[in-house]
PASEBA-1860 file (N, C-alpha, C; in nm, 3 decimals):
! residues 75
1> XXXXXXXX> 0.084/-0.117/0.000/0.000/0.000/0.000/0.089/0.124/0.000 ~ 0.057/0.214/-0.093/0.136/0.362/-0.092/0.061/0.470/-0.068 ~ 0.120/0.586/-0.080/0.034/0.693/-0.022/-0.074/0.777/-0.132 ~ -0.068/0.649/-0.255/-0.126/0.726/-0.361/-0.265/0.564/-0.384 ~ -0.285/0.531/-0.286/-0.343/0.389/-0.339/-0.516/0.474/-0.232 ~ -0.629/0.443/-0.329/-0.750/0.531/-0.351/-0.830/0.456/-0.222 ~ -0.861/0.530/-0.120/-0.964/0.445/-0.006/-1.047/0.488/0.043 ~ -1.130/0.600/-0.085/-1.279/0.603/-0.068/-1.272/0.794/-0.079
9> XXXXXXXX> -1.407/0.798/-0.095/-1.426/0.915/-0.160/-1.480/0.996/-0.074 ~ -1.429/1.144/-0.103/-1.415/1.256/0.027/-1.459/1.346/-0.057 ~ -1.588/1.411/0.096/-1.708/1.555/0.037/-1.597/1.648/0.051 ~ -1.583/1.750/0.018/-1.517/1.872/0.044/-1.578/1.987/0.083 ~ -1.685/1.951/-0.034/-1.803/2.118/-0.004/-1.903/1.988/-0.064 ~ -2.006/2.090/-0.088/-2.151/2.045/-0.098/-2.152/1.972/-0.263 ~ -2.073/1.999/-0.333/-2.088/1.999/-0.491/-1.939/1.945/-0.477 ~ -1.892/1.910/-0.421/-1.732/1.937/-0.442/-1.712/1.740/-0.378
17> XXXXXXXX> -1.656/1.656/-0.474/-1.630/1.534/-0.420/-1.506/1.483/-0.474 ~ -1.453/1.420/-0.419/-1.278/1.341/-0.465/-1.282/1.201/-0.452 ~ -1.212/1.137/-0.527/-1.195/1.010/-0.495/-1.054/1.027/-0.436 ~ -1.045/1.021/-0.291/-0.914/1.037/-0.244/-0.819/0.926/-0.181 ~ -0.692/0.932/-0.191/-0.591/0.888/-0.192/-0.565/0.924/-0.004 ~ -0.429/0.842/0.019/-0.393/0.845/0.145/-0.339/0.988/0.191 ~ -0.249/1.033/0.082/-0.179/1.215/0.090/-0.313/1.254/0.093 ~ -0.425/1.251/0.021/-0.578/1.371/0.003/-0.593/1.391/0.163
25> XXXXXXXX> -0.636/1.249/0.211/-0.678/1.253/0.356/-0.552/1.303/0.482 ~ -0.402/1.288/0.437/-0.260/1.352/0.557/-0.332/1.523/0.477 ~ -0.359/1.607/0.408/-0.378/1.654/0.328/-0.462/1.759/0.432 ~ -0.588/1.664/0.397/-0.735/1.736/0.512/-0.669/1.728/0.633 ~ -0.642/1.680/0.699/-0.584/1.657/0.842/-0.519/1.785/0.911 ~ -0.415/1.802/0.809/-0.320/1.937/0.797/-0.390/2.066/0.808 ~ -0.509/2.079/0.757/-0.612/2.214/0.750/-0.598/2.207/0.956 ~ -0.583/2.375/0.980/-0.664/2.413/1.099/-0.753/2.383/1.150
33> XXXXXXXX> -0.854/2.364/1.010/-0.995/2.343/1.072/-1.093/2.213/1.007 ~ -0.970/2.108/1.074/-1.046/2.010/1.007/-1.121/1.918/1.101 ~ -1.244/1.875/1.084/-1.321/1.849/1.203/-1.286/1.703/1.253 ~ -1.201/1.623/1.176/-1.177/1.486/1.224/-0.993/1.444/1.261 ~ -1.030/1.309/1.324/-0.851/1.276/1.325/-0.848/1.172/1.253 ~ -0.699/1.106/1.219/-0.654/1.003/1.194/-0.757/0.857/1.216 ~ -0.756/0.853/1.366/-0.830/0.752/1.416/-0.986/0.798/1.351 ~ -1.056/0.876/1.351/-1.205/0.880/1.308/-1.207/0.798/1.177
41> XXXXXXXX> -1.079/0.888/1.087/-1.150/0.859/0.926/-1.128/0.717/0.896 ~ -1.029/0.639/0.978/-1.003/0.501/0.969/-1.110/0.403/1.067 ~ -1.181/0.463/1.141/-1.288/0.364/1.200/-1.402/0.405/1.129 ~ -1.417/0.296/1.112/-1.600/0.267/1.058/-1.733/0.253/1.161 ~ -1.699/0.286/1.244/-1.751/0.347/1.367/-1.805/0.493/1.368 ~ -1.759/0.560/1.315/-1.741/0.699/1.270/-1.787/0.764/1.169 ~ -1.848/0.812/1.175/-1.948/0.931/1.039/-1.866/1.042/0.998 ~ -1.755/1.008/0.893/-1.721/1.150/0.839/-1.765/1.215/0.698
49> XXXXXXXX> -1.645/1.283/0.651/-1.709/1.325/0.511/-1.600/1.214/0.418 ~ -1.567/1.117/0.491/-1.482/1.041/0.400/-1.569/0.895/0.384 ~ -1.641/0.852/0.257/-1.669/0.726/0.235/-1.564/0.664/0.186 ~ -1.567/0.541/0.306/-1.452/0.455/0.317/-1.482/0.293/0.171 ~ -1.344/0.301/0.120/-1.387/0.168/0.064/-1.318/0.040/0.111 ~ -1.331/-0.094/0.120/-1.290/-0.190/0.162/-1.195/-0.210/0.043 ~ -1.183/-0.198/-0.068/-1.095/-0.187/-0.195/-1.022/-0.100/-0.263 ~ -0.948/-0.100/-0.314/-0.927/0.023/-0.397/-0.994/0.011/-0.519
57> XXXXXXXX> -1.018/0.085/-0.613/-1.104/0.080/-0.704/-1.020/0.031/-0.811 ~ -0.897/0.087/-0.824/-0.814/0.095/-0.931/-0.743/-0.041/-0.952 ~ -0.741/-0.111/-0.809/-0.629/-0.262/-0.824/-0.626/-0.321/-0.773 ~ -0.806/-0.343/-0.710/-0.854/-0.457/-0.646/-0.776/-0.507/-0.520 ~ -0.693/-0.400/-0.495/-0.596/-0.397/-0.345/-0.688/-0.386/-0.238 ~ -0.730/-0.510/-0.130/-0.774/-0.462/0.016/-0.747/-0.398/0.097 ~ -0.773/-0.324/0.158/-0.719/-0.212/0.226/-0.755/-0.254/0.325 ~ -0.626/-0.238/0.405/-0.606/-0.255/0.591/-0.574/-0.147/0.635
65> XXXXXXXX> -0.669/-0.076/0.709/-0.717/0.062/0.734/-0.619/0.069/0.859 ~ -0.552/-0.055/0.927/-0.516/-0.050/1.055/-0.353/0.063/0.970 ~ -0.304/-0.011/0.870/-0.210/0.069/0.836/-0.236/0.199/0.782 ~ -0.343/0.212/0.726/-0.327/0.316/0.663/-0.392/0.470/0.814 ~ -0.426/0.385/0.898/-0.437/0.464/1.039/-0.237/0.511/1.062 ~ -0.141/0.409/1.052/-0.021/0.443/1.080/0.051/0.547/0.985 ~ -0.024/0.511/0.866/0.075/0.593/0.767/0.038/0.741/0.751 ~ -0.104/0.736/0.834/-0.163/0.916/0.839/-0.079/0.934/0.980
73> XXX> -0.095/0.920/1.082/-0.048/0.921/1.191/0.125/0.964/1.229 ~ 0.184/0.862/1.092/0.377/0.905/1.125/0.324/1.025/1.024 ~ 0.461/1.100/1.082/0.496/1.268/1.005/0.580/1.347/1.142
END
């Protein structure tokens, strides 16, 4: 898994949607005013503006959210 591998698609504004990558989401994080953490957008427990996918779309790669919780997290 790299920091460019796609794990679900993020509202921005009302009209405004991304299919985002692991940098999109270290990305949002970085904003002042961003209403979630690391841990939210990776539990599925959690209601954000990020729909999470169990796949990537592009290469049928499963995504283990436990890492991709680590790889937002180091910096």
């Amino acid at each position: 898994m790299t920091q460019e591998t796609t794990i679900g698609m993020m509202c921005l504004a009302y009209e405004c949607t991304i299919l985002a990558s692991i940098k999109d989401v270290r990305v949002e994080l970085e904003r002042k005013d961003c209403a979630f953490t690391a841990k939210q957008y990776c539990d599925w427990r959690y209601s954000t503006n990020l729909q999470r996918f169990a796949y990537d779309p592009f290469t049928g790669e499963k995504i283990d959210w436990k890492e991709v919780r680590k790889m937002l997290e180091d910096e």
